[in-house]
C-alpha positions, 0 to 999 in steps of 0.5 A: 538888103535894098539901098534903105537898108544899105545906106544905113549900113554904110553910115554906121560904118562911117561912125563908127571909124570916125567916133572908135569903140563907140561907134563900133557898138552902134555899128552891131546895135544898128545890125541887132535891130536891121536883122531884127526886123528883117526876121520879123517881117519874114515871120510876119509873112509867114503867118499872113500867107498861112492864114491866107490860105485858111481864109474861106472863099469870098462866095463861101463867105457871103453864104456863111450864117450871119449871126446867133439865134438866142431864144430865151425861155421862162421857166416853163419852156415858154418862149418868151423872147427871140434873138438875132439872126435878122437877115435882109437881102445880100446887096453887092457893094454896086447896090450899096447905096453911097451914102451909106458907105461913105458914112460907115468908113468916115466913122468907122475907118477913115483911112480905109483905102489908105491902110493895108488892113490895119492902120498904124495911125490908129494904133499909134493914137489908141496906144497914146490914149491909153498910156494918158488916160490909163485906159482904153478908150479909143480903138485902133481896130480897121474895118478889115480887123473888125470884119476879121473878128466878127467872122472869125474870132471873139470879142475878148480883149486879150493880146494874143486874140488881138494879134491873130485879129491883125494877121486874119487882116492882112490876110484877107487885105491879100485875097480881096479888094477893098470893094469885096471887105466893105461889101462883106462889112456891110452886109454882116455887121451887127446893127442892133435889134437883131439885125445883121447887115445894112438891109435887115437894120434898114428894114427893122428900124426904116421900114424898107430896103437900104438900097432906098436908104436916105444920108440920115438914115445912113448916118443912124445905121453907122452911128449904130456900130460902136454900140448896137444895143445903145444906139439903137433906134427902138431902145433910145431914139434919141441916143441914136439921133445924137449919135448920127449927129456925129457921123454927119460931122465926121462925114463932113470932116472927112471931106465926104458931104460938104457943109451945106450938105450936113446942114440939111440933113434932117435926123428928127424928120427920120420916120422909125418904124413901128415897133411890135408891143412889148411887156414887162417881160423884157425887163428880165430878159435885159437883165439876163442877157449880157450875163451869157458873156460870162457864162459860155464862149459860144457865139455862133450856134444857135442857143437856148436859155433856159431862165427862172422867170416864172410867166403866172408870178411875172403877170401878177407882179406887172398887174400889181405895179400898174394897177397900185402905183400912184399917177406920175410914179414909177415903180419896180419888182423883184421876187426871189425863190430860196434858192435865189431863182428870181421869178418875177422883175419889174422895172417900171410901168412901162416897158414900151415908153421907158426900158429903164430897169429900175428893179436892177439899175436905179439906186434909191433912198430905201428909207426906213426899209434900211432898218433891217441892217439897224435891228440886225446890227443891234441884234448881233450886239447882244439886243433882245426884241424884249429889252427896254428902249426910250423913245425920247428926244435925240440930238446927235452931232446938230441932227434931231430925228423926229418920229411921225407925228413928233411924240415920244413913248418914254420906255417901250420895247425894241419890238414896239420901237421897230413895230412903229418905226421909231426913228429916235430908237434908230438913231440911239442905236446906231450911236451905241453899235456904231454907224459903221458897223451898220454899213458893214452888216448892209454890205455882208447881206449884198448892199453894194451901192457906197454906204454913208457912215452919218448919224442920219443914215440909220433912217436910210440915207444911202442910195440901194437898188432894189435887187439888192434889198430883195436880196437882204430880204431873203437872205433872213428869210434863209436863217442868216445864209446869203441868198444869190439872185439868178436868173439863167438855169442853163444853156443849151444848144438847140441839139439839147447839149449842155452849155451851161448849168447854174450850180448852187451857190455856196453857203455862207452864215452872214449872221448866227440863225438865232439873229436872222429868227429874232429878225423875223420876228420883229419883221412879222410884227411890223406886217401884223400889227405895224407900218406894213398892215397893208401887206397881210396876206392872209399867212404869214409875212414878214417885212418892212416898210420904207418912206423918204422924206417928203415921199419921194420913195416907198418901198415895201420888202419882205418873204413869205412861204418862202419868196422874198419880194421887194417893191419900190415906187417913186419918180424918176426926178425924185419928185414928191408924190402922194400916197408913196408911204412904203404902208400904202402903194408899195405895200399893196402892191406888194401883197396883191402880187403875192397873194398869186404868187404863193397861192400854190405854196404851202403854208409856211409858219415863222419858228416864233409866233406873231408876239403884239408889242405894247400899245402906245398912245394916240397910235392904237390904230397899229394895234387893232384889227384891219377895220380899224384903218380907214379906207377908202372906197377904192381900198386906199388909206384915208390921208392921215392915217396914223400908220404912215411914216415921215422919216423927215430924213436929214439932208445928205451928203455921202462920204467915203464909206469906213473900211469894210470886211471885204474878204467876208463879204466877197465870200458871203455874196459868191463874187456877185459883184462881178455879175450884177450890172454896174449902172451908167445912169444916175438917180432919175435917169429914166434911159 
């Protein structure tokens, strides 16, 4: 039983005569607990040495593939980006470079010559946050428990997984040195950018072999682990050197450089290496790949996903967003099939300089654009695009919206007021069916950004994204029925097996078809003789502008033969630009890209046709034919133009949205929540 043990018999039996019954209880809680552990560390045992023996051989290790091939295809088959494995030389733990290793077990696993593979101060601390912060925030994991993973099992954040993780630990601690762990960690840990191993990331972001490698190049490597896809040099460079800097400091608190050492370390000196030239492409790519996750458990053979984007819609929506953005703007695309299939993102000018995927991740004022959920809203409340409104000066709780250029009609139709974009007919209705509801039916139609319930945000005052507007969009395009963006078709091994295949989204009315008609009617008013002129395309469209105040937004959404297609345009800090108005940029923009894009789709008539609402005073120029706005030699609207809105928003502040119907909305958007990205980065972070 060993004299650890024995002494603490011997003093159990000496409490227990000196303290009677009481001490005979504490006798056999004592005995419960020694047996207890002496099982546990039998059985403990037991499986260590069993998974011991299924351990491959160290030379079969070093042979075994280091990593996933990924290819992703477009919807034509075309290869349009490859994954993974990126392999360099295999350098045995002599030719690892020391500064390299000493940054990976600083950062990694301090106590990595201490521990017998998993380290119980580690858990003990993971443990204690946790139970303080209610989450997990910090791993206990080892380098040999890292390694065991990644060779052997997944990354799921179950229990059992994470007790099979602590055995194949022990394990290998038992069939190898540390020298042999640590060679093998180095040499098939991911890096990021494809990249397995210390040589293959030296190489993809350094230009040369690790075995040349400097401490801050080191630091950057090591940094990379926590996060490979974050942290990486070729997605954020400054990410990386700020996550180095920590290395360097945990390097010197280890005791492993001193701090004349850390303080010459030059990581803004590090020359990265050059990066081949990448498109617009990749916006999409991004957005698709973290989607595997969920989709198939496969992680070691090679796979091909097989996506909708489409490569002649894909160049047309790049060419339309560079050749139409204003200097200085950014700007973003998202086209939907029927059925969902997103054939075309863009999410920015610039892949190379900004991976920012404002398509998918920025969160904007859509401006008057939200007036889709105003009119739908009214609509359902019993609102004919026929019945009489008044345009007139209105005051609701201190806000006094304003139309462009501050005039009132008097008594005009609901199609007139939506036509040009009456601000104070917005504001009426949202007073009588109630600000709420309105936020209800932005989250029916796949909103999912938090909505405002104040007068103002009928002229569109709560942050959307662009997906989720282009989502709404076709959703009327639909007749009513939710419309679920995807982008993977299937997924299959390179063998032609079936991983994966996207079923058809179940089908949910959001609202009777009667509403999404007269919708579309009001919407093919504002393209034909409205705010969104800019946008025809020679066939029926149907959309909606949207303009922030001071221009710092403009967006342009709407579907035609079938593809709904949305466009935002501004800064990334939010600035003012000019030429923003959703009827100028964003709306040629738009109509550029679709003019290709339903080029070899049949003509598709609306079920009513285009009906001209009234004409209004000093704003016939909505009226008339396409001559009558003026242009400028470069296809641009002459400043002034009557067409332009200036929504001259209330200033916002955002409170808890009112309860919403839930249950209704998660089965009308098919869990979408639980695929779309959440995103990190706030307004006008470019990253």
């Amino acid at each position: 039983m060993g004299l650890g043990n024995t002494a603490v018999m011997v003093r159990a039996r000496k409490i227990s005569k000196e303290r009677g019954p009481m001490g005979t209880w504490m006798l056999r809680i004592v005995k419960a607990g020694v047996i207890a552990a002496l099982l546990g560390v039998i059985v403990l045992g037991i499986f260590v040495a069993t998974a011991r023996g299924e351990i491959d051989s160290f030379e079969d290790l070093k042979a075994s593939p280091n990593g996933q091939m990924i290819r992703i295809r477009a919807a034509d088959g075309t290869v349009i980006q490859s994954l993974g494995p990126s392999f360099g030389r295999w350098l045995t733990i002599d030719q690892l470079p020391s500064e390299m290793k000493d940054a990976m077990v600083a950062v990694e696993d301090r106590r990595y010559y201490l521990h017998p593979g998993v380290d119980p101060i580690g858990i003990t601390r993971s443990v204690y946050v946790r139970t303080i912060e209610g989450r997990w925030t910090q791993g206990g994991s080892t380098i040999t428990q890292q390694l065991a993973r990644n060779i052997y099992l997944n990354s799921n954040k179950e229990f059992g997984r994470k007790i099979r993780e602590v055995i194949l630990a022990l394990a290998m601690e038992t069939k190898f040195s540390k020298d042999q762990i640590l060679e093998l960690y180095l040499n098939k840990v991911y890096f990021g950018g494809g990249a397995y191993g210390v040589d293959a990331a030296s190489r993809r972001f350094f230009d040369h072999g690790a075995e040349d490698i400097s401490l801050a190049e080191a630091a950057i490597i090591a940094g990379l682990v926590k996060a490979p896809s974050r942290y990486a040099p070729t997605a954020d460079a400054q990410a990386a050197l700020d996550r180095a800097k920590v290395v360097v400091a945990v390097m010197q608190d280890a005791g492993m450089i001193s701090s004349a050492e850390a303080a010459s370390v030059d990581l803004t000196g590090v020359r990265l290496a050059a990066q081949a030239p990448q498109d617009s492409v990749r916006y999409f790519t991004d957005w698709v790949l973290p989607q595997l996750d969920g989709l198939i458990d496969e992680t070691e053979k090679p796979i091909d996903v097989w996506t909708t984007l489409d490569l002649k819609m894909q160049r047309a929506a790049t060419s339309a967003i560079a050749a139409n953005a204003p200097r200085g703007a950014q700007g973003a695309l998202v086209s939907i099939d029927r059925d969902g299939a997103v054939k075309a993102m863009v999410g920015g000018t610039d892949y190379v300089t900004s991976n920012y995927n404002r398509a998918v991740t920025a969160v904007r004022q859509p401006g008057s654009a939200w007036k889709l959920f105003v009119y739908l809203t009214a609509l359902e409340a019993g609102y004919r695009p026929e019945d009489l409104v008044e345009d007139k000066p209105v005051e609701i709780e201190g806000w006094q919206p304003k139309n462009s250029g501050g005039n009132f009609a008097g008594e005009i139709s609901l199609r007139t007021a939506f036509a040009y974009s009456k601000n104070t007919i917005a504001a009426q209705i949202g007073q009588d069916v109630g600000t709420s509801s309105i936020a209800n039916m932005a989250r029916r139609f796949g909103i999912t950004t938090p909505v405002n319930t104040l007068p103002s945000m009928v002229l569109g005052t709560s942050d959307a994204r662009v997906i989720d507007m282009a989502q709404a969009f076709a959703a009327v395009a639909a007749g009513g029925r939710n419309v679920t963006p995807y982008g993977i078709k299937k997924v299959t091994t390179i063998d032609g097996e079936i991983l994966y295949a996207a079923k058809p989204s179940s089908t949910v009315q959001l609202v009777d078809d009667w509403v999404a008609g007269a919708m579309t009617d009001l919407l093919q008013t504002a393209v034909a003789t409205g705010t969104g002129r800019a946008a025809n395309i020679g066939r029926p469209a149907a959309g909606k502008t949207g303009t922030t105040s001071s221009n710092k937004d403009g967006w342009f959404l709407g579907f035609s033969s079938g593809l709904t297609t949305g466009v935002w345009m501004g800064r990334d800090d939010a600035k003012s630009i000019g030429g923003l108005e959703g009827g100028r940029a964003p709306a040629q923009a738009w109509a550029a890209y679709m003019r290709v894009a339903v080029a070899g789709r049949p003509v598709e008539k609306f079920a009513t046709e285009v009906t001209f609402p009234e004409a209004l005073e000093g704003e016939e120029s909505l009226l008339g034919a396409d001559e009558m706005l003026l242009f400028d030699e470069n296809g641009m609207p002459i400043e002034g133009d009557p067409l332009m809105e200036d929504p001259n928003l209330a200033p916002t502040t955002e409170p808890e949205s009112e309860p919403l119907d839930d249950v209704f909305i998660e089965r009308a958007l098919n869990g979408q929540r639980d695929q779309r990205p959440t995103p990190e980065e706030g307004r006008g972070d470019p990253r």
